[in-house]
C-alpha positions as a Markdown table, in Angstrom:
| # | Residue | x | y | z |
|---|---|---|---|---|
| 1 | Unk | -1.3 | -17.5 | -10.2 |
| 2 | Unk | -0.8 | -17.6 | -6.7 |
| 3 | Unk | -0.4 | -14.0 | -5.5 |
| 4 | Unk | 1.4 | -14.5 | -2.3 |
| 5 | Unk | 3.8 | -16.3 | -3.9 |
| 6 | Unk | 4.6 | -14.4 | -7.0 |
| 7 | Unk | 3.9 | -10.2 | -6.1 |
| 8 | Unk | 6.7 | -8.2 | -5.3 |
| 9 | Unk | 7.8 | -4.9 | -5.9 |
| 10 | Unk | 11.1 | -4.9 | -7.5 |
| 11 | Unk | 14.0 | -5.7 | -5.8 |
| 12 | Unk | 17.3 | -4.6 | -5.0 |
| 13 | Unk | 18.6 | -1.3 | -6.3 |
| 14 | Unk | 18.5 | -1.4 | -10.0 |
| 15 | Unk | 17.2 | 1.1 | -12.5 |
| 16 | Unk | 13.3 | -0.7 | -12.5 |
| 17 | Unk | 13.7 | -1.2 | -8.9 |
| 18 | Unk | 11.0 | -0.3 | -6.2 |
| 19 | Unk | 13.9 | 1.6 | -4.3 |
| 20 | Unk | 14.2 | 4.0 | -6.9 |
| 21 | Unk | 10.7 | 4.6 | -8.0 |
| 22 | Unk | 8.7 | 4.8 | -4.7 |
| 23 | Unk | 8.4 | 8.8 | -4.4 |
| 24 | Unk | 5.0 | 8.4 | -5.0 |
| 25 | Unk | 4.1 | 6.3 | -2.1 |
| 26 | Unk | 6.7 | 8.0 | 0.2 |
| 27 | Unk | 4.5 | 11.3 | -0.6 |
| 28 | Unk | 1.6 | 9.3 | 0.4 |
| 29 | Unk | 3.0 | 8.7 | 3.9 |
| 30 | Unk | 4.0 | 12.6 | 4.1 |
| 31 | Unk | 0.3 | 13.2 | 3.6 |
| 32 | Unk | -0.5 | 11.3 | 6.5 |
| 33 | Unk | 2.3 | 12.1 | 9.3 |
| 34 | Unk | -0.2 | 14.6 | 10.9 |
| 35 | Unk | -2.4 | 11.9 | 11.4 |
| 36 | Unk | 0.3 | 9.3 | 12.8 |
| 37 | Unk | 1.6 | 12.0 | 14.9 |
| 38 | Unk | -2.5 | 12.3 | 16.7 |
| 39 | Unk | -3.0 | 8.8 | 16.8 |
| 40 | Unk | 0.6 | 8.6 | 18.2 |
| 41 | Unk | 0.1 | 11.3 | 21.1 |
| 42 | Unk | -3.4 | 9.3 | 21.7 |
| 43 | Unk | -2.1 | 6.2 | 21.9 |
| 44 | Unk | 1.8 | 7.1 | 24.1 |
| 45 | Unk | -0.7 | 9.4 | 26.9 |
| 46 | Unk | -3.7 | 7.2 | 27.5 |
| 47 | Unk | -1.3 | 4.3 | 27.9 |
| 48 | Unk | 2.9 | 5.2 | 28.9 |
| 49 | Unk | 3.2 | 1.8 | 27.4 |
| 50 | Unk | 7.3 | 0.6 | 28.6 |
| 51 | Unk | 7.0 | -1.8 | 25.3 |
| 52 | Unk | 5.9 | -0.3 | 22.3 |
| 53 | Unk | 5.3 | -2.7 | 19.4 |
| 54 | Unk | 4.4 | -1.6 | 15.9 |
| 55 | Unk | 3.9 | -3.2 | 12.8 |
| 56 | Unk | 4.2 | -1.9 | 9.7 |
| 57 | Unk | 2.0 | -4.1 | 7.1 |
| 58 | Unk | 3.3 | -3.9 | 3.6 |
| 59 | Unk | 6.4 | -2.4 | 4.2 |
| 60 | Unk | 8.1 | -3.6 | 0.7 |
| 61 | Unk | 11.8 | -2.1 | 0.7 |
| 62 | Unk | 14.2 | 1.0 | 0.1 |
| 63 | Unk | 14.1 | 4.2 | 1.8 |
| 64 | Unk | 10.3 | 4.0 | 2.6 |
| 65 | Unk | 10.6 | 1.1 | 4.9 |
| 66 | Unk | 11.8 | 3.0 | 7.3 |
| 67 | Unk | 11.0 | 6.2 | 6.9 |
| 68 | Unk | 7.3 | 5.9 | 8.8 |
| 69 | Unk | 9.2 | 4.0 | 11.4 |
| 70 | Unk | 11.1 | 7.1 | 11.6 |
| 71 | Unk | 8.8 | 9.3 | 12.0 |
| 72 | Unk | 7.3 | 7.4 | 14.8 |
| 73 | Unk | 10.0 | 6.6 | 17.6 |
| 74 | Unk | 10.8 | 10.5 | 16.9 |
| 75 | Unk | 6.9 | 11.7 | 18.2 |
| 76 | Unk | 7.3 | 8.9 | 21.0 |
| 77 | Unk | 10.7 | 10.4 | 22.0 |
| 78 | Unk | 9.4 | 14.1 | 22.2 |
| 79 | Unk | 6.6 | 12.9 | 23.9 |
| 80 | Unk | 8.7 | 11.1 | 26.8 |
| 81 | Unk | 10.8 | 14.0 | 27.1 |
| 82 | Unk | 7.9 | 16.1 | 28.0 |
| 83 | Unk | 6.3 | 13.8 | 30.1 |
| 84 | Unk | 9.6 | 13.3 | 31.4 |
| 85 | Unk | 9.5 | 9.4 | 31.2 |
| 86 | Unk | 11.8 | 6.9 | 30.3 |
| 87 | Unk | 12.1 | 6.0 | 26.6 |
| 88 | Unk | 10.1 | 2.6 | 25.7 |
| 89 | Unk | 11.6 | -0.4 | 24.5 |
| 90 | Unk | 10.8 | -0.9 | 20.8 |
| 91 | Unk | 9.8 | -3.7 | 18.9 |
| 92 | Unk | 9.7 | -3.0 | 15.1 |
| 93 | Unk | 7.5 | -5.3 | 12.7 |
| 94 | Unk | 7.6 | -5.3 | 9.5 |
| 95 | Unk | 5.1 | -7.5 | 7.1 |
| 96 | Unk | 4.9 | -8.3 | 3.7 |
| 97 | Unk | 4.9 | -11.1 | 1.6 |
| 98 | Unk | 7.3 | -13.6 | 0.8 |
| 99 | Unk | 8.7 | -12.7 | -2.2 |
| 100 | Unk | 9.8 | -9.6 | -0.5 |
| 101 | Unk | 13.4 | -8.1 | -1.1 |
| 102 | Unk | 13.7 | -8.9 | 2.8 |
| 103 | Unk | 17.3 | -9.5 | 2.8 |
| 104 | Unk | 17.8 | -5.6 | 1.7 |
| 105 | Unk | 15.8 | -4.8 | 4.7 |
| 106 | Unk | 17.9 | -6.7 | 7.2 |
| 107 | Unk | 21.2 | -5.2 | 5.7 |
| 108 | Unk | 19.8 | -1.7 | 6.1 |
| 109 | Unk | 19.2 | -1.8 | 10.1 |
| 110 | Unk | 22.5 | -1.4 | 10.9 |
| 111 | Unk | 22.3 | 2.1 | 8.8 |
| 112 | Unk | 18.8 | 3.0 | 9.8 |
| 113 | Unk | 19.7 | 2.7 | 13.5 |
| 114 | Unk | 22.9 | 4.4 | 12.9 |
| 115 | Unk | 21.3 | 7.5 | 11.1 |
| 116 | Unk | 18.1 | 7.0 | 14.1 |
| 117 | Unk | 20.6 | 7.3 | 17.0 |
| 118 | Unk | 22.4 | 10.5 | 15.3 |
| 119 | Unk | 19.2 | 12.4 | 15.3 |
| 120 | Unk | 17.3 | 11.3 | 18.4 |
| 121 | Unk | 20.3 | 11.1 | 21.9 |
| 122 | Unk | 21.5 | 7.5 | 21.8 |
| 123 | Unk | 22.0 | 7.6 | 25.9 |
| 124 | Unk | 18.3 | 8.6 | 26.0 |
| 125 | Unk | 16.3 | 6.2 | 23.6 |
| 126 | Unk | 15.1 | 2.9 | 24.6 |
| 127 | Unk | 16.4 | -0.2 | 22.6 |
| 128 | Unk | 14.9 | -1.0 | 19.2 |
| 129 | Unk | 14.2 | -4.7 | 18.4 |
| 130 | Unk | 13.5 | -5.2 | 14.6 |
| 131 | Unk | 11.9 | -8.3 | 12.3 |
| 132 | Unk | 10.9 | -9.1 | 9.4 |
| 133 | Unk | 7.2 | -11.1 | 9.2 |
| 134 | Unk | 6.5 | -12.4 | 5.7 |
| 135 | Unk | 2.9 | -13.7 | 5.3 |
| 136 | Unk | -0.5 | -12.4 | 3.8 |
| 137 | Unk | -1.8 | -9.4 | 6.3 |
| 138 | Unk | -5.5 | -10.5 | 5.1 |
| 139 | Unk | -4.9 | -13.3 | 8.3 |
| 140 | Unk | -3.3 | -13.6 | 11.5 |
| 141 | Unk | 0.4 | -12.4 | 12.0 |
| 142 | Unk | 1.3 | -11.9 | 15.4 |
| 143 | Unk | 0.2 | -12.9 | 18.8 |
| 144 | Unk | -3.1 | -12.2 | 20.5 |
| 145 | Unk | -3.2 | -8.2 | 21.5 |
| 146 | Unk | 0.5 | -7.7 | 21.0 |
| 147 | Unk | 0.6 | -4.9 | 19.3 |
| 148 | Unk | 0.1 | -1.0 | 19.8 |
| 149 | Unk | 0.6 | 0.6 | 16.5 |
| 150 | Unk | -0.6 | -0.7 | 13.1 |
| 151 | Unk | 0.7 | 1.3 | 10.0 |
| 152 | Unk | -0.4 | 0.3 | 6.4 |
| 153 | Unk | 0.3 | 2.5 | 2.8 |
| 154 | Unk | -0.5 | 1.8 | -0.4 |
| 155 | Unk | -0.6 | -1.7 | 0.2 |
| 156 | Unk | -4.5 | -2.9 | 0.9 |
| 157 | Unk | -5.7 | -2.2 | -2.5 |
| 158 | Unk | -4.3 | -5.6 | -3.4 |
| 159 | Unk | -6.5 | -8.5 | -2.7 |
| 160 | Unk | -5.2 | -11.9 | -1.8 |
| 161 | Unk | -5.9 | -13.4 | -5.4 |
| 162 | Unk | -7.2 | -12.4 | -8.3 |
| 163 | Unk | -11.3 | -13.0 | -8.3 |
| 164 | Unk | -12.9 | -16.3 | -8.9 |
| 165 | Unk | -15.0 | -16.5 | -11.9 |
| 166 | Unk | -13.7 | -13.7 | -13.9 |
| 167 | Unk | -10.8 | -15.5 | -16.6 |
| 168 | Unk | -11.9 | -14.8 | -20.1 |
| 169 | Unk | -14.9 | -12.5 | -19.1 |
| 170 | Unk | -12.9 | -9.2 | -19.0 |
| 171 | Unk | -11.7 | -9.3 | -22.1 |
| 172 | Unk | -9.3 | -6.9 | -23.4 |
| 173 | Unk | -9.4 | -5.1 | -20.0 |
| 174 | Unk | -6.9 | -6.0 | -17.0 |
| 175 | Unk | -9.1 | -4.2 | -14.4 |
| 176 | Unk | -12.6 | -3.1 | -13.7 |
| 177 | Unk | -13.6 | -0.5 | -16.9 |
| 178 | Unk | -16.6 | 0.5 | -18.4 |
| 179 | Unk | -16.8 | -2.3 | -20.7 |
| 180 | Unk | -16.5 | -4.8 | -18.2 |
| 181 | Unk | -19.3 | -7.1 | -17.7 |
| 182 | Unk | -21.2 | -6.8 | -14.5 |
| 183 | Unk | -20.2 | -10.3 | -13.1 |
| 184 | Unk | -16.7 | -8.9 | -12.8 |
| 185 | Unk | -17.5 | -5.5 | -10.8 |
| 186 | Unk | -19.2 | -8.1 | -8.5 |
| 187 | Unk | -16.4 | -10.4 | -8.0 |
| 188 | Unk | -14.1 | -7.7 | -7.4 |
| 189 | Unk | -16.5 | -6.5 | -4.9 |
| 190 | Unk | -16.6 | -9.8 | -3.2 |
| 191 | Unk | -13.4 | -9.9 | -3.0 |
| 192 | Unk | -12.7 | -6.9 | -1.9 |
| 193 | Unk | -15.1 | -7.6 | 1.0 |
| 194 | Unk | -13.7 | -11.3 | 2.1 |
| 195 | Unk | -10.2 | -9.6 | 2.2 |
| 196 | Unk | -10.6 | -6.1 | 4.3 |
| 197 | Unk | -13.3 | -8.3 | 6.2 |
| 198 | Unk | -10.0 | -11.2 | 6.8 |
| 199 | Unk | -7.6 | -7.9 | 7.7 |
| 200 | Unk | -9.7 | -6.2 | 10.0 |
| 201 | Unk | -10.6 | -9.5 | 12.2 |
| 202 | Unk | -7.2 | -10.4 | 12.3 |
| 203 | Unk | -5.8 | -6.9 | 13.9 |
| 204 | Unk | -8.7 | -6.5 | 16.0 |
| 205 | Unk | -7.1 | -10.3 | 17.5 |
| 206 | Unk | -3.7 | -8.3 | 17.7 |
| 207 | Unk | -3.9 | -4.9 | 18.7 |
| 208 | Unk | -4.2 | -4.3 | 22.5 |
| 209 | Unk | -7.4 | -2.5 | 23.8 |
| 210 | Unk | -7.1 | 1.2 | 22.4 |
| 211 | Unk | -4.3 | 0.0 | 20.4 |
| 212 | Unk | -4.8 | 2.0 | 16.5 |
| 213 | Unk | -4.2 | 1.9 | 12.8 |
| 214 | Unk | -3.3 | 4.6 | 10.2 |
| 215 | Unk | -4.1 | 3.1 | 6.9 |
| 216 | Unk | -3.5 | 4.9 | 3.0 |
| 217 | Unk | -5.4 | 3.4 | 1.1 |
| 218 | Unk | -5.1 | 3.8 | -3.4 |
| 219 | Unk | -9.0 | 5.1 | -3.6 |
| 220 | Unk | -11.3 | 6.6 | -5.5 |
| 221 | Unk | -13.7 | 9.8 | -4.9 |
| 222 | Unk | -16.5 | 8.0 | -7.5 |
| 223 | Unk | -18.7 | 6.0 | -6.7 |
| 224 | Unk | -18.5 | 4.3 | -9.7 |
| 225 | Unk | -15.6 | 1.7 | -9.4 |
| 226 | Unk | -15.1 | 2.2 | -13.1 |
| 227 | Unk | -15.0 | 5.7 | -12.7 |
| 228 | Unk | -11.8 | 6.7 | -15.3 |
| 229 | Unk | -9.8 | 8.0 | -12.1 |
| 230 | Unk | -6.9 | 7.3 | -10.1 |
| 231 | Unk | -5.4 | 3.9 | -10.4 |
| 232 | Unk | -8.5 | 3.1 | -12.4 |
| 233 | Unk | -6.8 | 4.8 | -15.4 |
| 234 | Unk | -3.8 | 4.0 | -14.7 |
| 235 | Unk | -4.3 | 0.5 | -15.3 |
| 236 | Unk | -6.9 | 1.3 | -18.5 |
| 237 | Unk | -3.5 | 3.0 | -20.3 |
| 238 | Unk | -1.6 | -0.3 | -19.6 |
| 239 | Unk | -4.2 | -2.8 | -20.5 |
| 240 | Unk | -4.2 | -0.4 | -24.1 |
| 241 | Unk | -0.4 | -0.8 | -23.9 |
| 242 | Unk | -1.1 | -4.9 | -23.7 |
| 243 | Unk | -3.6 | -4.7 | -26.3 |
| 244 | Unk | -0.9 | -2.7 | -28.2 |
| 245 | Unk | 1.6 | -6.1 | -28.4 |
| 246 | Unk | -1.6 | -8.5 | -28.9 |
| 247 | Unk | -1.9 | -6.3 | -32.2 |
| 248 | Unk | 1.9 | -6.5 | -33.0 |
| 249 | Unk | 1.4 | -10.1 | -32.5 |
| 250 | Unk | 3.9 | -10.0 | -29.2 |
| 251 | Unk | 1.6 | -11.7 | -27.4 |
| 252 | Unk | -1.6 | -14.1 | -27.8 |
| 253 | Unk | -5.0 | -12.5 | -27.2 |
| 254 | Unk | -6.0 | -15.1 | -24.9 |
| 255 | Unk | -3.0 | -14.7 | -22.6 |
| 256 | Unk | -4.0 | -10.6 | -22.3 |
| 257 | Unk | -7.8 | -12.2 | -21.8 |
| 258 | Unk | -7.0 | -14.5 | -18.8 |
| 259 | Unk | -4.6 | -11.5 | -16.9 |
| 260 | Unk | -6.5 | -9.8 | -14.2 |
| 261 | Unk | -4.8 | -7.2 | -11.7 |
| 262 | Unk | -5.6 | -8.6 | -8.3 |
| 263 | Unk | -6.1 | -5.2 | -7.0 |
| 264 | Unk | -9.9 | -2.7 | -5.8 |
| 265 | Unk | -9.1 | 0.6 | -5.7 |
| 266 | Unk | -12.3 | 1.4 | -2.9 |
| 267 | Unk | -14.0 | 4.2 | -2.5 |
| 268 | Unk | -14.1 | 6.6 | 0.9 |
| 269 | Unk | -17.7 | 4.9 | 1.6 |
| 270 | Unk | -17.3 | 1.4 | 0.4 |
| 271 | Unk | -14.3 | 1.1 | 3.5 |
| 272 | Unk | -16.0 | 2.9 | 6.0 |
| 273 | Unk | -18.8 | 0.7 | 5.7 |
| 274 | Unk | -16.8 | -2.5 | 5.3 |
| 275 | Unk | -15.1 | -1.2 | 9.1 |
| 276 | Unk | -18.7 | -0.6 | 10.5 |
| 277 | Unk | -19.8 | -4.2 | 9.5 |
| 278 | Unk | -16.8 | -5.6 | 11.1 |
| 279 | Unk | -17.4 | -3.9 | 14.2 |
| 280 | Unk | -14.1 | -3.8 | 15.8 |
| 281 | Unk | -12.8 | -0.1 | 15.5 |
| 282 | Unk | -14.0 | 3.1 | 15.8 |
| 283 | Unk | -13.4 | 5.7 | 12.5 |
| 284 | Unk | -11.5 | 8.6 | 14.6 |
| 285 | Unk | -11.1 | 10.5 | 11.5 |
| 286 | Unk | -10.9 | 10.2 | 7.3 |
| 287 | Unk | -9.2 | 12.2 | 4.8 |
| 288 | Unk | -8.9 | 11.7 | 1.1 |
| 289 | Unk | -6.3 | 13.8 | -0.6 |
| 290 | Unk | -4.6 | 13.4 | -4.3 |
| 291 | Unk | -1.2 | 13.1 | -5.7 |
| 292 | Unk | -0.2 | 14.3 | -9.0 |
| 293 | Unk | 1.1 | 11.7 | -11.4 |
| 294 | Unk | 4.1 | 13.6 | -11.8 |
| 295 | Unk | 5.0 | 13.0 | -8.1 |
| 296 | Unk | 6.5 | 9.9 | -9.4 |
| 297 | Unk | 9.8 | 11.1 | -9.8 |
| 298 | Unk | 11.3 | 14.8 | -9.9 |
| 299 | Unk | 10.7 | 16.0 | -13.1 |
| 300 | Unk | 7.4 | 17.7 | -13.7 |
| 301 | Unk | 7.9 | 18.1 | -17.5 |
| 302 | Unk | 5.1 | 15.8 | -19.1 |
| 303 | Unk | 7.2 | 13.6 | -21.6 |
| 304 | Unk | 9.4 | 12.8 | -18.3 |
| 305 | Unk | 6.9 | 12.9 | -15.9 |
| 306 | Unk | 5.8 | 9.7 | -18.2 |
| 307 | Unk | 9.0 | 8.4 | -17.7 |
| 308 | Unk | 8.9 | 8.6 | -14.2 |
| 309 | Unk | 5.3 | 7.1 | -14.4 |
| 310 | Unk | 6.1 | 4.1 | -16.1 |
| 311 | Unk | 8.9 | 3.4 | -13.7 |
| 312 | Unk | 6.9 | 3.0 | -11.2 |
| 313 | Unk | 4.3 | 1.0 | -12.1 |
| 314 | Unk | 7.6 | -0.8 | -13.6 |
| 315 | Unk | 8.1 | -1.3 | -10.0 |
| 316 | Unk | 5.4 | -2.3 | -8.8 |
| 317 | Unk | 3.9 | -4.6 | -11.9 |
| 318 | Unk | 6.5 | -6.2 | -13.2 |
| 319 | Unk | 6.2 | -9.7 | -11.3 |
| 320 | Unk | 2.8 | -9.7 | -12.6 |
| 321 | Unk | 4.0 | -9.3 | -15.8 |
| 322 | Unk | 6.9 | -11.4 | -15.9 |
| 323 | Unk | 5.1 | -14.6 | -14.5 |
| 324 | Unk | 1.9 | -14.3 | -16.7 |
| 325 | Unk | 3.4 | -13.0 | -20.2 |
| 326 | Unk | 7.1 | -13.7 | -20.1 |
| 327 | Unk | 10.1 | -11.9 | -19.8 |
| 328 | Unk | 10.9 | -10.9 | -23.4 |
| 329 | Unk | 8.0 | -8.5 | -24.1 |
| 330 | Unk | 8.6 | -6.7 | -20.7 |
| 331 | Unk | 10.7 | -3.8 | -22.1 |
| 332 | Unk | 8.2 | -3.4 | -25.2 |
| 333 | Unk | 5.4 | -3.3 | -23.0 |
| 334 | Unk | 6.3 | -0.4 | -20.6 |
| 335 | Unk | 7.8 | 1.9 | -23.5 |
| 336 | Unk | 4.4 | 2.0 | -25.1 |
| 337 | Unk | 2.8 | 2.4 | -21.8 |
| 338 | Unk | 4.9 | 5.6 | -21.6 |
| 339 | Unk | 4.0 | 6.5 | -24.9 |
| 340 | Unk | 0.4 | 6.4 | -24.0 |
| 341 | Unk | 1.1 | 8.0 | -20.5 |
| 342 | Unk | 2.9 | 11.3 | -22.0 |
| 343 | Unk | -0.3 | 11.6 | -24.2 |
| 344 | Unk | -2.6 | 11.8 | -21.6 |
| 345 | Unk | -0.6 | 13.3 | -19.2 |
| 346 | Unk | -0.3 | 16.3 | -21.9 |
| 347 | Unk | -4.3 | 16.1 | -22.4 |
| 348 | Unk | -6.0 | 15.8 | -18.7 |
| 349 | Unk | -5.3 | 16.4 | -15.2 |
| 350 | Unk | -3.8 | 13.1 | -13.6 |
| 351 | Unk | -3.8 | 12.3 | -10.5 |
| 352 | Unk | -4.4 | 9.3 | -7.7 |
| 353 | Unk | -6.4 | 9.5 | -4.7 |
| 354 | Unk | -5.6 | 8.7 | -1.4 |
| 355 | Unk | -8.0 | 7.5 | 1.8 |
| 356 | Unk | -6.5 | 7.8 | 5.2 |
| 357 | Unk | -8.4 | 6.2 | 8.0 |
| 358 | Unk | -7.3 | 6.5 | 11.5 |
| 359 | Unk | -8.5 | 3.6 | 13.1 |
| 360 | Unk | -8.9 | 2.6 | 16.9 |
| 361 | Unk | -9.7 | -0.8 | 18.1 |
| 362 | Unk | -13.2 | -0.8 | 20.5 |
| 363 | Unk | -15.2 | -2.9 | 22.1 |
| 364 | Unk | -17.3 | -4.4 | 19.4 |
| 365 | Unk | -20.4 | -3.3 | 21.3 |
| 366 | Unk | -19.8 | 0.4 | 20.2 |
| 367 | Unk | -18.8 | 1.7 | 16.8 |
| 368 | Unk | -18.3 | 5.2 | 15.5 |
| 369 | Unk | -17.4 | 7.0 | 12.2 |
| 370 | Unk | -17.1 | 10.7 | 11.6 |
């Protein structure tokens, strides 16, 4: 399975689509608008840059796409009003991969500027130029130092591909678990490695000197990257779920043995040491906070909070699902998932953890982390 050719979240508008089941990762980037808002005030006063580029890497579609974007041409707008300079011009990128609902994107600028220029005085602000950049963010993207602003959420826990070495050796699992053989935590660690290790190079070629990068990343606060936590058990309740139709006879064992989620859920640690290896950016601050499960949707009542659950990993899964099993056990699969979500979810606290890093690119000669 090639990854970059197959994972999306779901597209368009629809009752499974990423659209309407993304309030999870939209509470991710609430989290972290105190931090965009520093690195933003950095960034605007040590430079008064009159072109302001900023890419947003991972940016999917719906409402989040542009609600970090948002966020930040209104703190550059404040902050040129009370510096009294002119507005920058602003040049908008947004990354993902090709599969990408793109063309929702691109017939949402029209609204996004609209709704932009209503809040913020349209004589005042400076032109906004926006694309769309589909490719892997694990290489290079855009021009050498081009850009100011880097903004990433919930999108660098995936890994290019799935991990070499690992078909048929995590069997009955779909992730990393405690009954996972040790070649497998290894290869996901490898992994893991090669592709922050590919990411960080390539924006440290991109950004300008003191450009920065606020990054939310789906972590853990174990150690232990089996740890029955965050996305961890998430993906443990599905893989039961899968087992679920092997047993039903749905699907063959060996197709549930050779699927793998191409994702590392890192720790707090495990990434800062990854950026000190690399060399390129100082570590200006970290924060790890959680989410509730429940923040899925809007109903905090367990059997619906499920519900809400299982949409959105509906969302987010489902062209994994589709290309490796088939379209006709799709439906069966995620209403047993919720069944086993609203039992948990009844029995244990659930929640995902987040790591925010705010990132600032350095000569290599000097590294920091706090």
């Amino acid at each position: 399975m090639k990854i970059d050719q197959v994972l999306h979240m779901n597209e368009g508008m629809g009752e499974a689509s990423y659209a309407r089941n993304s309030l999870l990762q939209q509470k991710a980037i609430s989290i972290a608008k105190p931090m965009i808002e520093e690195a933003i005030t950095t960034l605007y006063c040590n430079t008064l840059p009159r072109n302001l580029a900023i890419a947003d890497l991972g940016c999917s579609s719906g409402p989040n796409t542009f609600f970090v974007v948002t966020q930040i041409i209104k703190f550059v707008e404040t902050l040129s009003q009370q510096l009294n300079r002119p507005s920058p011009e602003y040049q908008v990128l947004l990354n993902d991969l090709p599969a990408n609902d793109f063309n929702s994107i691109f017939k949402s600028i029209p609204t996004f500027k609209h709704e932009l220029y209503n809040e913020i005085q349209a004589n005042k602000i400076g032109p906004c130029f926006i694309s769309g950049v589909p490719g892997s963010f694990y290489g290079r993207l855009f021009p050498t130092r081009s850009l100011h602003f880097v903004h990433s959420s919930y999108s660098l826990h995936w890994l290019s591909q799935v991990p070499e070495g690992i078909e048929k050796s995590n069997k009955g699992n779909i992730y990393i678990t405690r009954t996972s053989p040790k070649k497998v935590l290894k290869a996901y660690y490898e992994q893991f490695e090669r592709d922050i290790s590919g990411f960080l190079r390539s924006r440290a070629e991109e950004l300008v000197e003191g450009g920065c990068m606020i990054l939310t990343i789906l972590g853990r606060r174990s150690e232990d990257p089996s740890s029955k936590e965050s996305a961890v058990h998430i993906y443990e309740l599905f893989a039961n779920a899968l087992n679920h139709l092997v047993f039903k006879g749905l699907i063959q064992a060996d197709q549930l043995h050779s699927f793998n989620i191409p994702n590392y859920i890192p720790s707090s640690s495990e990434l800062k040491l990854q950026i000190l290896k690399q060399g390129s950016f100082k570590i200006n601050r970290t924060e790890v906070s959680s989410v509730h499960w429940t923040h899925c949707g809007t109903d905090n009542q367990h059997k619906s909070g499920a519900y809400n659950v299982a949409k959105c990993m509906r969302a987010v899964l489902e062209s994994l699902v589709l290309q490796h099993f088939g379209e006709t056990i799709i439906d069966e699969a995620f209403r047993v998932f919720q069944e086993l979500l609203a039992d948990t979810m009844s029995k244990e606290k659930t929640e995902f953890f987040n790591i925010t890093l705010y990132l600032t690119k350095q000569s290599p000669s000097c590294v920091c982390f706090n």
